[in-house]
MIDOSE-1310 file (N, C-alpha, C; in nm, 2 decimals, decimal comma, always signed):
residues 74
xxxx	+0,09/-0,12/+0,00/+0,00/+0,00/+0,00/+0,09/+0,12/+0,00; +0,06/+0,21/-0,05/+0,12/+0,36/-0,12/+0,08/+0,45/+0,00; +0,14/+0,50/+0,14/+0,10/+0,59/+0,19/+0,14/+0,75/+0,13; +0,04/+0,82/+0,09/+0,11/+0,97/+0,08/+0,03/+1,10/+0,14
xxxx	+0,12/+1,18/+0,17/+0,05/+1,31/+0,24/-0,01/+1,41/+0,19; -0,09/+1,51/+0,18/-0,19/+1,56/+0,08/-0,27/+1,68/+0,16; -0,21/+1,79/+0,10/-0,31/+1,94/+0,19/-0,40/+1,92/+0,06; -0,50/+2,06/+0,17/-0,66/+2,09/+0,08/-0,57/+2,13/-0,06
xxxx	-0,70/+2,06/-0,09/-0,65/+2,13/-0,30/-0,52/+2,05/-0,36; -0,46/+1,99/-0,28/-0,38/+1,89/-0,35/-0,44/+1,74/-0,41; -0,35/+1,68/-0,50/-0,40/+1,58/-0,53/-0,30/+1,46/-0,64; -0,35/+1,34/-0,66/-0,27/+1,24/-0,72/-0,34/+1,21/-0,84
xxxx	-0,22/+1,12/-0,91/-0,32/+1,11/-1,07/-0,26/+0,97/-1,07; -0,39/+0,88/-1,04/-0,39/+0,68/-1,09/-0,36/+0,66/-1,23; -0,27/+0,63/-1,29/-0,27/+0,60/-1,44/-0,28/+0,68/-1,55; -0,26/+0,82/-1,53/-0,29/+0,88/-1,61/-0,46/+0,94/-1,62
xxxx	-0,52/+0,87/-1,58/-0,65/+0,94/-1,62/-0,75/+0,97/-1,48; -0,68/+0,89/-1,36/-0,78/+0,95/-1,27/-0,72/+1,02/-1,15; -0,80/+1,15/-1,10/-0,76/+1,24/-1,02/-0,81/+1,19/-0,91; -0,73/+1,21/-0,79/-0,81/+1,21/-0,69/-0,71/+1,36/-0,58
xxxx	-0,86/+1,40/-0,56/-0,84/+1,53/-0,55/-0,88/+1,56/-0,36; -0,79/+1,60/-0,26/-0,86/+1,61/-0,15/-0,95/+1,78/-0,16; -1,02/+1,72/-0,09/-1,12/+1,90/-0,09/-1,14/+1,93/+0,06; -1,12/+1,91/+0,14/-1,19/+1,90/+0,28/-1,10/+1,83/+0,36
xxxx	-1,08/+1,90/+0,51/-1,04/+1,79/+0,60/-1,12/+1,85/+0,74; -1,18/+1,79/+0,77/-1,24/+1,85/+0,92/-1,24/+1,73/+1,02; -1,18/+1,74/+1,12/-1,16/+1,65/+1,21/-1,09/+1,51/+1,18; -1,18/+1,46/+1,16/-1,12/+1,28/+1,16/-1,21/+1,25/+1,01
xxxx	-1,26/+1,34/+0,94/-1,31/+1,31/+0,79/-1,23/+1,38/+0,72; -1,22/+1,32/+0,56/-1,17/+1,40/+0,44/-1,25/+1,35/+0,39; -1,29/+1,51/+0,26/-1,35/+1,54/+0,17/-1,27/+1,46/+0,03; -1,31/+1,37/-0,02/-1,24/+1,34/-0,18/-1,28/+1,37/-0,32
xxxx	-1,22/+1,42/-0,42/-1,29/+1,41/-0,51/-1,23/+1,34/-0,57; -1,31/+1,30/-0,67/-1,27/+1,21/-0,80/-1,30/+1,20/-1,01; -1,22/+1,24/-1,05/-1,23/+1,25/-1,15/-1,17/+1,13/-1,21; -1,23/+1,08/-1,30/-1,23/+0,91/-1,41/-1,37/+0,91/-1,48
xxxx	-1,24/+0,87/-1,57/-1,36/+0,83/-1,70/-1,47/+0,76/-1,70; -1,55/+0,79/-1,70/-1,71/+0,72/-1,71/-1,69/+0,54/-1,68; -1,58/+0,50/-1,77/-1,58/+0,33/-1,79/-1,52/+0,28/-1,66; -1,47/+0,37/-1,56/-1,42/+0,34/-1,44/-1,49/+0,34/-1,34
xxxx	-1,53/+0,19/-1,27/-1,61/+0,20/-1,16/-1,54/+0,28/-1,03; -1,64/+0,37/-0,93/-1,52/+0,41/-0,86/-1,68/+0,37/-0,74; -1,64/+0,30/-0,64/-1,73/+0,26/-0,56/-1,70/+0,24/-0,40; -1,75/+0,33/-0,28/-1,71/+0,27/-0,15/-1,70/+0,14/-0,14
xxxx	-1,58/+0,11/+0,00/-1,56/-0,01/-0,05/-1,63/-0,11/+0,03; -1,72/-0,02/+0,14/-1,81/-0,08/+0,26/-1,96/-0,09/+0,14; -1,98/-0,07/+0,02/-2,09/-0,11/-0,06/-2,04/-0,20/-0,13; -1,91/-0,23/-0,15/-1,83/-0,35/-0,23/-1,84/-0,52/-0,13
xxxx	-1,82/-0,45/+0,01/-1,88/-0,56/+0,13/-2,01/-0,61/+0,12; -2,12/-0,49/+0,13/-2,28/-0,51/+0,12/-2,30/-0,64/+0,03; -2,27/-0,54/-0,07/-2,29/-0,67/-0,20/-2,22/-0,84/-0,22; -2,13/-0,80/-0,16/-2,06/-0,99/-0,19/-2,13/-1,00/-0,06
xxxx	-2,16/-0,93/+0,07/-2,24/-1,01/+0,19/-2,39/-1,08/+0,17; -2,43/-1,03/+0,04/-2,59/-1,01/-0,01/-2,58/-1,10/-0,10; -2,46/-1,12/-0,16/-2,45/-1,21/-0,28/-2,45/-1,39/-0,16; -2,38/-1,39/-0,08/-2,34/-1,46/-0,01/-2,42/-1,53/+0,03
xxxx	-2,51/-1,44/+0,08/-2,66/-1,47/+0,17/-2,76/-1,52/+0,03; -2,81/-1,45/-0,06/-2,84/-1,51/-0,16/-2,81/-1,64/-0,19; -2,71/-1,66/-0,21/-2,63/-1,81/-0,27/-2,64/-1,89/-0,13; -2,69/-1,89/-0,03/-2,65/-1,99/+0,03/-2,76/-2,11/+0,12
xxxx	-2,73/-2,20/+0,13/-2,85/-2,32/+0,13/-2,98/-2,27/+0,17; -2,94/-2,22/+0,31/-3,07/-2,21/+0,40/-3,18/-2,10/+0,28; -3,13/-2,02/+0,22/-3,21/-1,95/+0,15/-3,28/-2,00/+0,00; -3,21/-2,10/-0,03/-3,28/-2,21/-0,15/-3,36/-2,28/-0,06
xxxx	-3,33/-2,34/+0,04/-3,42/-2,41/+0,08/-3,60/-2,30/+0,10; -3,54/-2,21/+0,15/-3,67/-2,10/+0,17/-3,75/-2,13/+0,05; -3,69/-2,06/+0,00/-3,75/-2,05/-0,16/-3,82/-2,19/-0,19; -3,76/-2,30/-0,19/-3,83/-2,40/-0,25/-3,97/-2,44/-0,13
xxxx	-3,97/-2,41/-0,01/-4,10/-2,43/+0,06/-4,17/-2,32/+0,05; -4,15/-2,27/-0,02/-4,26/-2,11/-0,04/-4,30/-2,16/-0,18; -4,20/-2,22/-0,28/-4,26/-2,27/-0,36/-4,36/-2,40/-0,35; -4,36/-2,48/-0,28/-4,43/-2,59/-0,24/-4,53/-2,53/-0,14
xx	-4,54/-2,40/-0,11/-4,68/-2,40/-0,03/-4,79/-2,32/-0,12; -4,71/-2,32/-0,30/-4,84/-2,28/-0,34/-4,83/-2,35/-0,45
């Protein structure tokens, strides 16, 4: 992992095409921005958790089995 240091208004460039720009620092939060190209997912990574936890839960026995007695009760 790349640690670097960064005042308001400064910022890094990923690859050539994406910015990431700090805007804000108040307390124990920072403000980020982000500029990338449209074809670049750029996504929290606690909604990248949600989803494989939901995918997980979806895929897993106890919830086919649901399914199939809800199908069998009609």
């Amino acid at each position: 992992m790349l640690i670097l240091s960064r005042k308001i208004g400064e910022s890094l460039i990923i690859n050539d095409s994406i910015e990431v720009k700090v805007i804000d620092v108040n307390g124990d939060k920072i403000k980020l921005g982000i500029k990338a190209p449209a074809d670049v997912k750029v996504l929290r990574s606690e909604l990248c958790q949600t989803a494989e936890a939901n995918r997980d839960s979806a895929n897993s026995k106890n919830n086919k089995q649901l399914i199939e007695f809800i199908r069998d009760l009609k």
